[in-house]
LUMDRENTI-764527 format. One record per atom (N, C-alpha, C): x, y, z. Coordinates in Angstrom, 1 decimal. Layout:
# residues N
       u       v       w
       X       Y       Z
...
This chain:
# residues 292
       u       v       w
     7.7    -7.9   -10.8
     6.7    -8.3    -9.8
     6.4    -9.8   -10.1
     6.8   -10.5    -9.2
     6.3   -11.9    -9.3
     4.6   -12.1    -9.4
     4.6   -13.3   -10.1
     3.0   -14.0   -10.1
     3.1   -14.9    -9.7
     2.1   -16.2    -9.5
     1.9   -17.4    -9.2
     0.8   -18.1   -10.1
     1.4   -18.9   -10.0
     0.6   -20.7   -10.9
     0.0   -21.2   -10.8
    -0.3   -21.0    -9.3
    -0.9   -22.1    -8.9
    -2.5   -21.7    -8.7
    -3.4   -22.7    -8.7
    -5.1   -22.5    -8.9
    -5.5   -21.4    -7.5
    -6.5   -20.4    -7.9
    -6.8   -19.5    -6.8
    -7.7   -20.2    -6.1
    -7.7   -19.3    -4.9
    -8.8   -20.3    -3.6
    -8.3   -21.0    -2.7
    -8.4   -22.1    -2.4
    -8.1   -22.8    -1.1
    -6.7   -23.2    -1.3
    -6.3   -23.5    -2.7
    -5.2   -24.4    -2.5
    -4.1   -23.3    -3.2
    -4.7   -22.0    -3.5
    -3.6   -20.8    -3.6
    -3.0   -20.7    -2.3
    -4.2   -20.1    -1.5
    -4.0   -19.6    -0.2
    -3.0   -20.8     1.2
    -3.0   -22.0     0.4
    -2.3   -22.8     1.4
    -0.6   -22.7     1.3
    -0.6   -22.6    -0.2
     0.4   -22.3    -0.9
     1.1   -21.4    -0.2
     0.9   -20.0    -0.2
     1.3   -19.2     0.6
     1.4   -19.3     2.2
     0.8   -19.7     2.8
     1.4   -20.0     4.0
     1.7   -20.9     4.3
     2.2   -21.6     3.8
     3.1   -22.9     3.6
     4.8   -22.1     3.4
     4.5   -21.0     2.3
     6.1   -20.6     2.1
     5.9   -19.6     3.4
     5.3   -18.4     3.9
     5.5   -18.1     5.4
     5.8   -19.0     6.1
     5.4   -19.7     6.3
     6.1   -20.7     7.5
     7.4   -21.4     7.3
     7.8   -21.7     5.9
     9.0   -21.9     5.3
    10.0   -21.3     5.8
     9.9   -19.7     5.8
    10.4   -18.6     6.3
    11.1   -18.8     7.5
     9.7   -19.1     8.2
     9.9   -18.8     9.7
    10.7   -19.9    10.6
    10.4   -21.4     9.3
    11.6   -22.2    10.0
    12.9   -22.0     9.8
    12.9   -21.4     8.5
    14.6   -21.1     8.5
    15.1   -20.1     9.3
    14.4   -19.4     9.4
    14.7   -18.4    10.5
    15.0   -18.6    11.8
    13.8   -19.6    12.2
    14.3   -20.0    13.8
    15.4   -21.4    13.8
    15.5   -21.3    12.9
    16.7   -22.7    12.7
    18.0   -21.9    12.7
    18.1   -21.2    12.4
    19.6   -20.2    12.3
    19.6   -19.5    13.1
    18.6   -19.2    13.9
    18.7   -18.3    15.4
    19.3   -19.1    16.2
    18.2   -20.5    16.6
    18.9   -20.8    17.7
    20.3   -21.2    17.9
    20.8   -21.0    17.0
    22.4   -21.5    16.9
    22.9   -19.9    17.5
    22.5   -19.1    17.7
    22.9   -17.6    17.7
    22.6   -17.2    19.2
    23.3   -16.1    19.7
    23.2   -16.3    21.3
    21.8   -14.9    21.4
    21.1   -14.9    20.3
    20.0   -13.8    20.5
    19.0   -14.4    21.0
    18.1   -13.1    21.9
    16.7   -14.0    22.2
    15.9   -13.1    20.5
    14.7   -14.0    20.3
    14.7   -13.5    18.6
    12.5   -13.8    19.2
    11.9   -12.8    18.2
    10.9   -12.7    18.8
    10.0   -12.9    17.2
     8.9   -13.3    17.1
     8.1   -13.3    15.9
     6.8   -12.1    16.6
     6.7   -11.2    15.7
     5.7    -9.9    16.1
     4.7   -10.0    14.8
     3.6    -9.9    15.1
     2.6    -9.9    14.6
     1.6    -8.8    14.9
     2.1    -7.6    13.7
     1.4    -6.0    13.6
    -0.2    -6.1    13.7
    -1.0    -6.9    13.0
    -2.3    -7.0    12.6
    -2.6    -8.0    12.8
    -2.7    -8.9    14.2
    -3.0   -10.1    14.2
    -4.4   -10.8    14.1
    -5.1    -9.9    14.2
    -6.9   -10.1    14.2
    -6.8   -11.2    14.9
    -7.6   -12.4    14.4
    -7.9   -13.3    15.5
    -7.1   -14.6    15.9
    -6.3   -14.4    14.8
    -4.9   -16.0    14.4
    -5.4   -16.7    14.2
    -6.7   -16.7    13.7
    -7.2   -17.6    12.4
    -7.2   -17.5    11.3
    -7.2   -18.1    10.4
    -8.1   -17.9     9.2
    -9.6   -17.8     9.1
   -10.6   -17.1     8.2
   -11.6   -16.9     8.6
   -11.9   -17.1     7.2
   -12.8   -18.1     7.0
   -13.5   -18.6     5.4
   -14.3   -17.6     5.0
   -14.4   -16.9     3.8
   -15.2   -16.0     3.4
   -16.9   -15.8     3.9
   -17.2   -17.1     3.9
   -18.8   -17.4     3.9
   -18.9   -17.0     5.2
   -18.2   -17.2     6.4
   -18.4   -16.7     7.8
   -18.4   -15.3     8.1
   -18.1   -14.1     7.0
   -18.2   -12.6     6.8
   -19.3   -12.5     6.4
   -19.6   -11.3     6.5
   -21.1   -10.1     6.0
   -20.2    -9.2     5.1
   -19.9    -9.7     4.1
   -19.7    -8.8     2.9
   -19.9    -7.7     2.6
   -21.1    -7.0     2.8
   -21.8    -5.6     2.9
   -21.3    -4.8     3.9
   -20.6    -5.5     4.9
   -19.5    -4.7     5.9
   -18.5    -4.1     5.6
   -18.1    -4.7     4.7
   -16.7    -4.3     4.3
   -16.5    -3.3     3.1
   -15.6    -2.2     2.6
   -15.6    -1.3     1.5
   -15.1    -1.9     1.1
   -14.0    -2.9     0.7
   -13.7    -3.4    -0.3
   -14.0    -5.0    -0.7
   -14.9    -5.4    -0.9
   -15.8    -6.7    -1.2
   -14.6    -7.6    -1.5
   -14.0    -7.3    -2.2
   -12.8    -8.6    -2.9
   -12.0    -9.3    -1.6
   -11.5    -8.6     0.1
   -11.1    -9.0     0.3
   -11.8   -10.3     0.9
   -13.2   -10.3     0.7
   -13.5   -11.6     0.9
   -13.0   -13.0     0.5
   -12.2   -12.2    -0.8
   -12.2   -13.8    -1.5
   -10.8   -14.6    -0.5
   -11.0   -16.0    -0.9
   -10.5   -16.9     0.1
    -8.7   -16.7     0.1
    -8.3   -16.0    -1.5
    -7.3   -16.1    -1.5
    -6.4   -15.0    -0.9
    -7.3   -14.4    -0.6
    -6.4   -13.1     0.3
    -7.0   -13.0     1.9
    -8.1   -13.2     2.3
    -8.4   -13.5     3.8
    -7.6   -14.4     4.1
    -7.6   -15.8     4.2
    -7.2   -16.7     4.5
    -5.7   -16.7     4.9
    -5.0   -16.1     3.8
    -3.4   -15.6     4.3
    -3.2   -14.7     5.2
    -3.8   -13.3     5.0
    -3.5   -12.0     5.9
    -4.2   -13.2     7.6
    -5.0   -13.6     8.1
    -5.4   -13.9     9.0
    -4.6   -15.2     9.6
    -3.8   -15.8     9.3
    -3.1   -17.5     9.2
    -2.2   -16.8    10.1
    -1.4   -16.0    10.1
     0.0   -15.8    10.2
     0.4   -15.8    11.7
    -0.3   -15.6    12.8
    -0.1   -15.7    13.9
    -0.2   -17.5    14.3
    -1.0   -18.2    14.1
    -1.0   -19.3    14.3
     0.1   -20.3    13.9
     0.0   -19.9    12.6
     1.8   -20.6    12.0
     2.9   -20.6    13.0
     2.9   -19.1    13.2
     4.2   -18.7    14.2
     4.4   -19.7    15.0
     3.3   -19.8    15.8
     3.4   -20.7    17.0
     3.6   -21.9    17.1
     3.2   -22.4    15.6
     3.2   -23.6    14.8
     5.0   -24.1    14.3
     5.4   -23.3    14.3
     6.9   -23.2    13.8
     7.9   -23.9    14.7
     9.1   -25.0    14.2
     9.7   -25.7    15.2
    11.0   -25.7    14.4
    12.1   -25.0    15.0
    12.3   -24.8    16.3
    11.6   -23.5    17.0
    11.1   -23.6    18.2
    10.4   -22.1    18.8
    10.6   -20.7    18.4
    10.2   -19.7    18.5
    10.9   -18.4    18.9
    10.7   -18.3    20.2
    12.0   -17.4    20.6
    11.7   -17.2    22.1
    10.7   -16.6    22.6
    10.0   -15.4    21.9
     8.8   -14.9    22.2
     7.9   -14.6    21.0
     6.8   -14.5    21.0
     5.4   -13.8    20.5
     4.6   -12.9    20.7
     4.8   -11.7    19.7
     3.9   -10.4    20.3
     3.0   -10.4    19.1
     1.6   -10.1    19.8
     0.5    -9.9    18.6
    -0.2    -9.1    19.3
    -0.2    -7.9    18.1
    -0.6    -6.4    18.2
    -2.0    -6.5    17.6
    -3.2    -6.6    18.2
    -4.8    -6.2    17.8
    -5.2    -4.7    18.3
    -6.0    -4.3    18.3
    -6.1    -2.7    18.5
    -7.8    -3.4    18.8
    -8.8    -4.1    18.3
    -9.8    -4.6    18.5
   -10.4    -5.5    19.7
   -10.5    -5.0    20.7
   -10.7    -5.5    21.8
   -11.1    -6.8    22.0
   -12.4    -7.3    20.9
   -13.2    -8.5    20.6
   -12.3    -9.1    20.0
   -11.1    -8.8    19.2
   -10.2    -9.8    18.5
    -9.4   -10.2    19.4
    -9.3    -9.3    20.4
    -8.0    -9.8    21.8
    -8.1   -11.3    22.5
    -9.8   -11.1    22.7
   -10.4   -12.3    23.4
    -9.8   -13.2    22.4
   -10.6   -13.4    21.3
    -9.8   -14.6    20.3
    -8.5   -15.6    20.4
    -7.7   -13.8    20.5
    -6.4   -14.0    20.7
    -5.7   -14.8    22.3
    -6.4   -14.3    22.8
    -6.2   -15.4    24.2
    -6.4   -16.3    24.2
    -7.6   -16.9    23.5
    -8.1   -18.2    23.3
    -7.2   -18.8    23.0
    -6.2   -18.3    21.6
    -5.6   -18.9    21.3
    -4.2   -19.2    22.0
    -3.8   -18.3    22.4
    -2.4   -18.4    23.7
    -3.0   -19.5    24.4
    -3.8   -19.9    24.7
    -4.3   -20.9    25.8
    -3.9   -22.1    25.6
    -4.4   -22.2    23.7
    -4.5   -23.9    23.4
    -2.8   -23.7    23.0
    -2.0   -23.4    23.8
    -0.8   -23.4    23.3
     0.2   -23.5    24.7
    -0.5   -24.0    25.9
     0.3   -23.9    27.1
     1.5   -24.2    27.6
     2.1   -24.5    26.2
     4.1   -25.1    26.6
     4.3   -23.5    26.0
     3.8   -22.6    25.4
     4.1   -21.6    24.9
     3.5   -20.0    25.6
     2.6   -20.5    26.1
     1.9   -19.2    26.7
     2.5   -18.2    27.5
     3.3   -18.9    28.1
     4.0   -17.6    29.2
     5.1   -16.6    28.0
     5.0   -16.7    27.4
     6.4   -16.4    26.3
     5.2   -15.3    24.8
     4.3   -15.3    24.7
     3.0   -15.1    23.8
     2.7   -14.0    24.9
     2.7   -12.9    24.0
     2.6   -11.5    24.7
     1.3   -10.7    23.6
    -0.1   -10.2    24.4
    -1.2    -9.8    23.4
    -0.9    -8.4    23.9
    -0.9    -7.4    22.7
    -0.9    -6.0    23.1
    -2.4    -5.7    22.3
    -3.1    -4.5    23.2
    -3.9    -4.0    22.9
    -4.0    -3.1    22.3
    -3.0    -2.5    21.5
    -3.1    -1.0    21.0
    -3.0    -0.8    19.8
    -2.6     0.6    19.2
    -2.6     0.7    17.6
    -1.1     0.3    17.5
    -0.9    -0.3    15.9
     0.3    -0.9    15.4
     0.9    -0.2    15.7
     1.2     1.4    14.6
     1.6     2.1    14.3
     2.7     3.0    16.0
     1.7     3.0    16.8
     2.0     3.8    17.5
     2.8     2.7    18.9
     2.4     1.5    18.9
     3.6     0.7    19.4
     4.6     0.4    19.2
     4.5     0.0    17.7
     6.1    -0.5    16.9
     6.9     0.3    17.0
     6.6     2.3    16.7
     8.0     2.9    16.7
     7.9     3.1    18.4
     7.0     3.0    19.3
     7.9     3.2    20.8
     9.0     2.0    21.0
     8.4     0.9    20.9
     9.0    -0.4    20.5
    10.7    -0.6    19.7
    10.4    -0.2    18.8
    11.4    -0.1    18.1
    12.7     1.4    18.4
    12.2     2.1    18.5
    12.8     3.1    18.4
    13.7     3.5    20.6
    12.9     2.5    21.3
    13.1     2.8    22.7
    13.5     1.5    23.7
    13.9     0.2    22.8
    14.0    -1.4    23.6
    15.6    -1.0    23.0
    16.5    -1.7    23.5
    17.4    -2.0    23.6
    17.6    -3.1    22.3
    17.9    -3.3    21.4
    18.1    -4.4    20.5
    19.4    -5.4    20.1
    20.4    -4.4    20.5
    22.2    -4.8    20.7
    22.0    -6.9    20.8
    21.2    -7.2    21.9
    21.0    -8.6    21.9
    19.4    -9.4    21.5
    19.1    -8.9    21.0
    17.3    -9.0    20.2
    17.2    -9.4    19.0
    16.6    -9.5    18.3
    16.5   -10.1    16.7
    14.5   -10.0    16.6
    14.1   -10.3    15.4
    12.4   -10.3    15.3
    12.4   -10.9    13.9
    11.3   -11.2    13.6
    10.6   -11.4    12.4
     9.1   -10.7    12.7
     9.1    -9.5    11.7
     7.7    -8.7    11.7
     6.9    -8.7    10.5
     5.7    -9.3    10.8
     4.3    -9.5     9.8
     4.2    -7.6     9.9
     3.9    -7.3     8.7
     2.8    -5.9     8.6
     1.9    -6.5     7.7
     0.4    -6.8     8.0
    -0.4    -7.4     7.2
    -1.7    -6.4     7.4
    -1.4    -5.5     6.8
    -3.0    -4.8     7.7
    -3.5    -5.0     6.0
    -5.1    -4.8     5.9
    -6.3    -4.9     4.7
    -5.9    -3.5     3.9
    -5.6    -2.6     4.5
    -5.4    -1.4     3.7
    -4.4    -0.4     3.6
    -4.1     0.7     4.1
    -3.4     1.3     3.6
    -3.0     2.1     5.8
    -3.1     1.1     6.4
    -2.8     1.4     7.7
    -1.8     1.7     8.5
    -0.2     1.5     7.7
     1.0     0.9     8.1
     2.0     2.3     7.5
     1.9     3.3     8.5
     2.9     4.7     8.4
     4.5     4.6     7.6
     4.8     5.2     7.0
     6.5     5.1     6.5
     7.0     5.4     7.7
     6.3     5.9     8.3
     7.3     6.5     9.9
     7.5     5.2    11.1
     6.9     4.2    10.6
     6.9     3.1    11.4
     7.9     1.7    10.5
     7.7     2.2     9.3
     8.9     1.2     8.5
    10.0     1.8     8.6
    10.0     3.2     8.9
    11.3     3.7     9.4
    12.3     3.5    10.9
    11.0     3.4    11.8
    11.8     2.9    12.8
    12.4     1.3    12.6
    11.3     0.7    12.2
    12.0    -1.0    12.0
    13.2    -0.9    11.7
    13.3    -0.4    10.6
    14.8    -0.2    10.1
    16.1     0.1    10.4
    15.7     1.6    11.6
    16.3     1.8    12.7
    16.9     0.6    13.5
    16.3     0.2    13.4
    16.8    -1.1    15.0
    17.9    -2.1    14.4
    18.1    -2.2    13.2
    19.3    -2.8    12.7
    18.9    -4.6    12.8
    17.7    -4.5    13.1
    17.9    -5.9    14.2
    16.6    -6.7    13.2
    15.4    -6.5    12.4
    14.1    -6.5    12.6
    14.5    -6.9    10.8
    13.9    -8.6    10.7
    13.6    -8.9     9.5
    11.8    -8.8     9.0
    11.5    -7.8     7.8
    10.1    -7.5     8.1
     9.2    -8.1     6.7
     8.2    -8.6     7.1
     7.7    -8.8     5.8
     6.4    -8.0     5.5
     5.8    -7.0     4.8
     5.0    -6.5     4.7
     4.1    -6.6     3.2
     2.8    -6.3     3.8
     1.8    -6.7     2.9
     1.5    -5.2     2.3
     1.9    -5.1     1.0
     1.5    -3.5     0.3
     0.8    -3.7    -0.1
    -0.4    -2.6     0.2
    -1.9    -2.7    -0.6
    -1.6    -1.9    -2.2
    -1.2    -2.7    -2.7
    -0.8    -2.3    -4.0
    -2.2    -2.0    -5.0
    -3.1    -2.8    -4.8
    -4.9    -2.6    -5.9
    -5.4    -2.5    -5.5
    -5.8    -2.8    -3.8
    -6.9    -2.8    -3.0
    -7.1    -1.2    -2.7
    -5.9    -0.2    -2.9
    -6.0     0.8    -2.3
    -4.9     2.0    -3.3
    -3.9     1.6    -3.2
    -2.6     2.8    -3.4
    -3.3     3.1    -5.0
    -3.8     1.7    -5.9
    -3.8     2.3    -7.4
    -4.7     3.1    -7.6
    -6.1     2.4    -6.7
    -7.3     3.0    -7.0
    -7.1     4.6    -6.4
    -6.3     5.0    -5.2
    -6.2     6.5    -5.2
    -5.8     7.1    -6.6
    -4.7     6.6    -7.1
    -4.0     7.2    -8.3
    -5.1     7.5    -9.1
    -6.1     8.6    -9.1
    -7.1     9.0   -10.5
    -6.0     9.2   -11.9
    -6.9     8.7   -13.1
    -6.4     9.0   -14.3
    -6.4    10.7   -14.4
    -7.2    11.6   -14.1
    -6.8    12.6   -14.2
    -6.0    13.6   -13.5
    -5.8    12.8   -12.5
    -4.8    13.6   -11.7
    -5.2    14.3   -10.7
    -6.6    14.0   -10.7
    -7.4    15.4    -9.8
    -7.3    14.7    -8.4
    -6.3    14.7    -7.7
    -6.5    14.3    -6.3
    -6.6    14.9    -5.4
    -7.4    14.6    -4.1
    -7.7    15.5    -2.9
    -6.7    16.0    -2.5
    -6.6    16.8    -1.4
    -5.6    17.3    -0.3
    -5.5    15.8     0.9
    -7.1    15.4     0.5
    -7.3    14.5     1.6
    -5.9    12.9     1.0
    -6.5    13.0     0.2
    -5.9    11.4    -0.4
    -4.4    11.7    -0.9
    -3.7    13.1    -1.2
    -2.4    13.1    -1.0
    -2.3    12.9     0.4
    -2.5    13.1     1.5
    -2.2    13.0     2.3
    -2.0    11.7     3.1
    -2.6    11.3     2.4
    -3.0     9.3     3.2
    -1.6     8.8     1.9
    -1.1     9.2     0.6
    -0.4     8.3    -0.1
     1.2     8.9     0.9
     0.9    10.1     1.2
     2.3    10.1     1.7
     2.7     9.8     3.3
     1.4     9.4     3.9
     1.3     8.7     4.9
     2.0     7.0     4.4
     1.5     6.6     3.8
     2.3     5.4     3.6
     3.5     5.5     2.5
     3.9     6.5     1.9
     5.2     6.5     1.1
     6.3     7.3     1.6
     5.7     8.2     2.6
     6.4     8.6     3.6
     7.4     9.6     2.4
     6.5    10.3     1.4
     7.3    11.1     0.7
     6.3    11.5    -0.6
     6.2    13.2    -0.9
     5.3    13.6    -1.7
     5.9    13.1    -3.0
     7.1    12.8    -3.6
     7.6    12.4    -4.8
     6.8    11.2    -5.8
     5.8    10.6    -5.0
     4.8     9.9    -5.7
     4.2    10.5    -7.3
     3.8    11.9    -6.8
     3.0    12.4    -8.1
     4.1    12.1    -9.4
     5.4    12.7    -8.6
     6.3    13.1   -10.0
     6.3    11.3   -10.6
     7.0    10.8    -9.6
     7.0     9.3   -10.3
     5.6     8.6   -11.1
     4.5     9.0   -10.3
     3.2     8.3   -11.3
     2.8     9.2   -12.3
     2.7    10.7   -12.3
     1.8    11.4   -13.4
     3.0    12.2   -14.5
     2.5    12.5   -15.4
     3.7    12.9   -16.2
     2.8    14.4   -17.2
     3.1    15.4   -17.7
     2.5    16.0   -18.2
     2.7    15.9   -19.8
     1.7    15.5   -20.7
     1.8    15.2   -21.7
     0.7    16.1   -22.8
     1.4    16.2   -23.9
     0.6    17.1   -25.2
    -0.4    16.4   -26.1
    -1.6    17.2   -25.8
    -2.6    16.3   -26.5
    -3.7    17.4   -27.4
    -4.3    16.9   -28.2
    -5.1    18.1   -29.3
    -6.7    17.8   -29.0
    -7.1    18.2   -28.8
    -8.5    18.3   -28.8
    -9.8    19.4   -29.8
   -10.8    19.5   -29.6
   -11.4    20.6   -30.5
   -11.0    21.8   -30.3
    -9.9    22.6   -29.3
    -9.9    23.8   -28.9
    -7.9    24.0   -29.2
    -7.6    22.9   -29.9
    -6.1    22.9   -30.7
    -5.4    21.9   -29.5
    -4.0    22.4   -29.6
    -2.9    21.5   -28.5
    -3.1    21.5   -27.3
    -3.5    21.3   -26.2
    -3.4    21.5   -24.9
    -2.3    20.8   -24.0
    -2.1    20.9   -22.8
    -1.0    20.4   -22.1
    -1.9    19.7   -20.8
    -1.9    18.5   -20.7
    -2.5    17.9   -19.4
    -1.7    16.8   -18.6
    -1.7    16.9   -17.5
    -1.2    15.5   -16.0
    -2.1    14.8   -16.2
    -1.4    13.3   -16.4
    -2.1    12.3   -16.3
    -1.6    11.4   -15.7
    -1.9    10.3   -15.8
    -1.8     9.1   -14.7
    -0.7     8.4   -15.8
     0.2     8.0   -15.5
     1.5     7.5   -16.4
     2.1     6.4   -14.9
     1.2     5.3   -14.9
     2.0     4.2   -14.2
     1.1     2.9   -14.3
     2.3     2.0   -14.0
     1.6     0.4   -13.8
     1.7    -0.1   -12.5
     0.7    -1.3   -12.4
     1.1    -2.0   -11.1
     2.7    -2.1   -11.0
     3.5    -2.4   -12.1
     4.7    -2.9   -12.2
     5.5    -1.8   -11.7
     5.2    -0.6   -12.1
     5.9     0.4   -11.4
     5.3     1.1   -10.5
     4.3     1.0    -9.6
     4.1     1.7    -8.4
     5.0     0.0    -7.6
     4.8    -0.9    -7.8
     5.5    -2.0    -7.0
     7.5    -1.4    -6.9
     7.8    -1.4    -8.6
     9.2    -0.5    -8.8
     9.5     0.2    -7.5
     8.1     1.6    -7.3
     8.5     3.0    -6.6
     9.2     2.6    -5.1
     7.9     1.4    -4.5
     7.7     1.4    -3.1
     8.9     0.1    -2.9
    10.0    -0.5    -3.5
    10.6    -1.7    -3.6
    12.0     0.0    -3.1
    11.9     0.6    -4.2
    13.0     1.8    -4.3
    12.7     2.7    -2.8
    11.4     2.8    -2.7
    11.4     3.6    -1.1
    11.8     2.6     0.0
    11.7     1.3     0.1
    12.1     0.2     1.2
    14.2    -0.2     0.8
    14.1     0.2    -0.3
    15.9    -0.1    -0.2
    16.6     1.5    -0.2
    16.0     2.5     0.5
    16.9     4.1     0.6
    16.5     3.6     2.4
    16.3     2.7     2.6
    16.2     2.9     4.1
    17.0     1.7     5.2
    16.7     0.4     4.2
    17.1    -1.0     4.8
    18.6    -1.3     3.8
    19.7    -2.2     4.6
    20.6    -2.7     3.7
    20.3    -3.8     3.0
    18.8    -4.5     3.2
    18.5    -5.7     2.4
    16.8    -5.6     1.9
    17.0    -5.5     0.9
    15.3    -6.1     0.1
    15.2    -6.7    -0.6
    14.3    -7.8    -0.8
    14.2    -8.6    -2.0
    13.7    -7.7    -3.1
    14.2    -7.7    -4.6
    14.5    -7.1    -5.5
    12.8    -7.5    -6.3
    12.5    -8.8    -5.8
    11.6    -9.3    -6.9
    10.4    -9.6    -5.9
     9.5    -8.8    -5.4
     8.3    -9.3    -4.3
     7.2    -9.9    -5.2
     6.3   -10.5    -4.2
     5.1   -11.4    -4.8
     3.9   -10.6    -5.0
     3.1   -10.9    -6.2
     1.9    -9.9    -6.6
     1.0   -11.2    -5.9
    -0.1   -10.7    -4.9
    -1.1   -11.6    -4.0
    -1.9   -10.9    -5.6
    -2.6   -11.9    -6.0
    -3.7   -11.8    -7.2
    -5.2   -12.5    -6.6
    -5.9   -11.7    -6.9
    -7.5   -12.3    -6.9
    -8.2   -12.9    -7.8
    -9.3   -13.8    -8.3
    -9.6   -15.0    -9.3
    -9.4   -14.0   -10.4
    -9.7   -12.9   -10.5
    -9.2   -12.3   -12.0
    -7.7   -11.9   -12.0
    -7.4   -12.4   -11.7
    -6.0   -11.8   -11.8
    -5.4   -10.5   -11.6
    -5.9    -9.5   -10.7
    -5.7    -8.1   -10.6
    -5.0    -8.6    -8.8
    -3.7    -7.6    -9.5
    -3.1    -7.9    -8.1
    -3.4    -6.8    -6.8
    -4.0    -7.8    -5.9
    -4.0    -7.6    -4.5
    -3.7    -6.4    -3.7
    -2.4    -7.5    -3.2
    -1.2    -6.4    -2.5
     0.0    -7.4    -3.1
     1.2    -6.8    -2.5
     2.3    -6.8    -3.1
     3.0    -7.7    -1.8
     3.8    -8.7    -1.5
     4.3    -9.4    -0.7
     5.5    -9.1    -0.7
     6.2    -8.2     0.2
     7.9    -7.8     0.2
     8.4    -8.4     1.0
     9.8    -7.8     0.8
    10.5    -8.6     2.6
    11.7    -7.1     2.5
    12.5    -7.1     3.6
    13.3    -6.0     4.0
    13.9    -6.6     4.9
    15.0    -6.6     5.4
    16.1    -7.3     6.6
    17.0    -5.6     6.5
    16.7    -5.7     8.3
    17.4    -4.3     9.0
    18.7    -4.7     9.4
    18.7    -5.7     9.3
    20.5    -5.9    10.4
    21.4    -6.0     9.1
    22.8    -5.5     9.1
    23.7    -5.5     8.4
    24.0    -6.6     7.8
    24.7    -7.1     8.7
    25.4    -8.8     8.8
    24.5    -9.8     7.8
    23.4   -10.1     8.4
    22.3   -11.3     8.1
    21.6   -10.8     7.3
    21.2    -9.2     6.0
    20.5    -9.0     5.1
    20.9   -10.2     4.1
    22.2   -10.6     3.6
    22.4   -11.2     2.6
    21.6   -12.3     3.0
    21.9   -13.3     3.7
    21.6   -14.4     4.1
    19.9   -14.3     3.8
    19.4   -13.9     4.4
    18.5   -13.3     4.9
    17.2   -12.8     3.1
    17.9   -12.3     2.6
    17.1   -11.7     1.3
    17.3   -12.7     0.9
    18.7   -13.7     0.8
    18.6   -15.0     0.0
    16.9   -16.1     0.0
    16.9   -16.0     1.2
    16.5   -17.0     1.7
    14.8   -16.8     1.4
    14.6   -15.5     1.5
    13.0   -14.5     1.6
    13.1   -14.6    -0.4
    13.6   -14.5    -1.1
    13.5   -14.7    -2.1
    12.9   -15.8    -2.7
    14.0   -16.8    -2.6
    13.8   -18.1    -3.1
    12.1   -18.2    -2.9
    12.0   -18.1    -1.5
    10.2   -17.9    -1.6
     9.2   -17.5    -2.1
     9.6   -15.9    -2.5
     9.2   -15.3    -3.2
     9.0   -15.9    -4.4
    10.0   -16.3    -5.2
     9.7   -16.6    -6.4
     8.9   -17.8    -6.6
């Protein structure tokens, strides 16, 4: 699991989308040489701003950290970049489910009128567009670059499954690796029915337990007993979900980025995955170097 160097806060967070947009030029620089029309999709687009912490009501939100600047400011950037990117994509789809973020989002299509007819705003939930999307367009002549940026734990295995499907769909997704998947993992093991259910919602497989908990011998005042416990690190729940994204795609970057907060407790986890055969190599090359 990669780290970063560089100072947290404004000039982390520029950091990072600076290398997103890195991305996205090489990307559309080797497309258009290619006879595909190639689309940048944006799962979680909120408003295609960035939004400075101090402009939130903190007390809104259950997890307070994502205030800080170094993780707002990225998850929220990423649609505007897009658009920002030269050479073009041929199209723009940004998926909000939030009605009030939609307006936003038009705003923004607006101040972009050489681009607007081509900038497509869908209203609905991620999850349940992407696999119609994916699993029912034609892709044979298509290509994408897809953000999954959602704050939590929102983004189905049944929907990374279709991406993958499409042979076509380079994806970068944001794993809520501390904000969410660790803090489910209790040290004793005692987990709901409710919260297995949400880890295998996003692992898209109950084999979680075996990999995080392990049954170990321990003596107390009542002699030897036998107890499950919590037996993982960030480093290896990042391991698990790197191993659940390469049994499905022919390309993942081997080494993803830990998004860290001013104490250094990592975030989410910054991956990449490339569905098309041909262009994984190329493609993981390139999403790498960034990474690191």
């Amino acid at each position: 699991m990669q780290n970063t160097k560089h100072n947290f806060g404004g000039q982390w967070t520029e950091e990072k989308l600076r290398r997103v947009k890195k991305y996205l030029v090489a990307y559309a620089t080797i497309m258009n040489k290619q006879q595909f029309r190639f689309a940048f999709i944006d799962a979680f687009a909120e408003t295609g701003y960035r939004i400075l912490p101090d402009e939130q009501n903190g007390s809104q939100l259950a997890m307070p950290e994502l205030l800080e600047d170094d993780t707002r400011t990225f998850v929220e950037g990423s649609a505007k970049i897009a658009l920002d990117v030269r050479p073009r994509f041929s199209n723009y789809i940004f998926i909000e489910r939030d009605a009030k973020k939609i307006v936003e989002l038009e705003k923004l299509r607006n101040s972009y009128p050489e681009l607007s007819k081509d900038v497509f705003i869908v209203n609905k939930d991620a999850n349940e567009w992407l696999q119609d999307r994916c699993r029912n367009y034609t892709w044979k002549k298509g290509r994408a670059v897809l953000f999954l940026d959602p704050y939590g734990m929102q983004v189905s295995w049944s929907t990374i499954e279709a991406i993958a499907e499409t042979k076509a769909i380079d994806l970068w997704i944001l794993f809520p690796l501390g904000v969410a998947v660790n803090r489910l993992l209790r040290r004793d093991a005692q987990i709901s029915p409710a919260i297995r259910k949400r880890l295998n919602f996003i692992f898209g497989s109950p084999d979680w337990y075996q990999a995080f908990y392990q049954k170990k011998r321990k003596e107390d005042l009542f002699g030897e007993n036998e107890a499950t416990i919590k037996d993982c690190s960030f480093d290896s729940i990042a391991e698990y979900f790197v191993n659940r994204l390469l049994s499905i795609f022919p390309g993942v970057a081997p080494k993803p980025l830990a998004l860290r907060n001013s104490k250094n407790i990592p975030l989410y986890l910054l991956c990449f995955a490339a569905a098309n055969v041909k262009g994984a190599k190329t493609a993981i090359k390139i999403a790498q170097e960034i990474l690191n």
